[in-house]
Every structure is written in C-alpha cells, then in structure tokens.
C-alpha positions in Angstrom: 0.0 0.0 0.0 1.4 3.7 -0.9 1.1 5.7 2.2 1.0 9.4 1.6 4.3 11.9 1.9 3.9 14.5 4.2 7.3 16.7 4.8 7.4 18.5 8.5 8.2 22.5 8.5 11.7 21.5 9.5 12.2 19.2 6.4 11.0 21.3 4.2 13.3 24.6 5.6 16.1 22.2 5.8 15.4 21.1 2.0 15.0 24.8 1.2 18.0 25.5 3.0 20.4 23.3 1.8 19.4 24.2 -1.9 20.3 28.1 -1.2 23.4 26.7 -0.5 24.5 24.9 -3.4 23.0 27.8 -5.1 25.1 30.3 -3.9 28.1 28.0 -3.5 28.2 27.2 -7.4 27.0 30.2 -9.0 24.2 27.6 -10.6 20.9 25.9 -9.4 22.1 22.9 -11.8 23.2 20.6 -8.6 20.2 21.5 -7.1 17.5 20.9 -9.3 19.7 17.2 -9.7 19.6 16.5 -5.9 16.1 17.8 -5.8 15.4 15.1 -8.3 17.0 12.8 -5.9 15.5 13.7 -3.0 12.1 13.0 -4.7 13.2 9.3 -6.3 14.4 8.2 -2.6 10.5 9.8 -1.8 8.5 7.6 -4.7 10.5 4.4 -3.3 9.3 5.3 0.7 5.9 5.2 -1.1 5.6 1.9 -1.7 8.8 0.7 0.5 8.7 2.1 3.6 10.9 0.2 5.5 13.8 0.7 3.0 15.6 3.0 5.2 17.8 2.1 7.7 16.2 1.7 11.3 17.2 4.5 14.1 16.9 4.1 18.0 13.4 5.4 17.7 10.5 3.0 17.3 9.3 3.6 13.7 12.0 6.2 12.6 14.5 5.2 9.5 16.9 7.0 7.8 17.6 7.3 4.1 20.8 8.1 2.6 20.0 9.8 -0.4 24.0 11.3 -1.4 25.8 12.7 1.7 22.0 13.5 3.0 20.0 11.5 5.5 15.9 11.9 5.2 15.1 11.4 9.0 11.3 10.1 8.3 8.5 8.3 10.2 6.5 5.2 9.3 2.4 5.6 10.2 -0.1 3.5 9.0 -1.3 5.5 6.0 1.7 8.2 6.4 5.2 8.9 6.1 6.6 12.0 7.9 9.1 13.7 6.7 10.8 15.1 10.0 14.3 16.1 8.6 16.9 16.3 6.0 20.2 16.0 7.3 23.6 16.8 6.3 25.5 13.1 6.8 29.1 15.2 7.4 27.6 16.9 10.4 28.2 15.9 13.7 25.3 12.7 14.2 24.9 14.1 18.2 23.4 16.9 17.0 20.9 14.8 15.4 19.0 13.3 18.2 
C-alpha cells in the first residue's frame, strides 16, 4: 500500500536551505534541481517501501541516505513524515 508523503516545517526549511546553498556555492541551481530530483526518487520508493531505510533508536524512525544527506522520516499507517533532512558530514549528536 502507498502511504502518503507529508514533509514537517523543518524538512522542508532544511530542503529549502540546503538548496540556497549549493545555489550560492556554485553560482548555478544545476546541482540542485539534480539533488532535488534525488530527493524526490528516494520519496516515490518510501511510497511503496517504507521500510527501506535504515532503522534509528526510535521505534518507527528510518533514515535514508539519499547522497551525503540522510531523510530522518516516520513510518504511520497511511503516512510517512518527513521530519528532517540532514547533512551526513555533520556531527550525528546533533541529530538526536
């Protein structure tokens, strides 16, 4: 069964954020329209495959590496939550 997407405020500010970035950093939105298109393959598979991701301390929490990113989302019955996008190279005690 495809459960529905929803991304949290955070995810999508941290989505929005780390876009600005490349932006700015290259001087071209080319990486991120490609890691948008990323982000949104690693998405269609949760659809149907939610337990795809790798399993975190937290009941029903998984992780997806999609690049050096990790989609922090949460598996409901008819859901999938978003919660964040996280940055892989940052310090994972920040995280939790």
């Amino acid at each position: 069964m495809a459960r529905k997407v929803i991304w949290s405020l955070p995810a999508q500010e941290d989505r929005r954020a780390i876009f600005a970035y490349w932006d700015e950093h290259n001087k071209s939105k080319a990486y991120s329209s490609k890691l948008n298109k990323l982000f949104k393959e690693a998405v269609k598979r949760l659809k149907s495959h939610p337990y795809i991701g790798r399993k975190t301390a937290i009941p029903n929490v998984y992780m997806k590496i999609v690049l050096q990113y990790l989609l922090i989302y949460e598996v409901k019955e008819s859901e999938i939550i978003i919660h964040t996008v996280w940055d892989g190279r940052r310090n994972p005690d920040d995280l939790f």
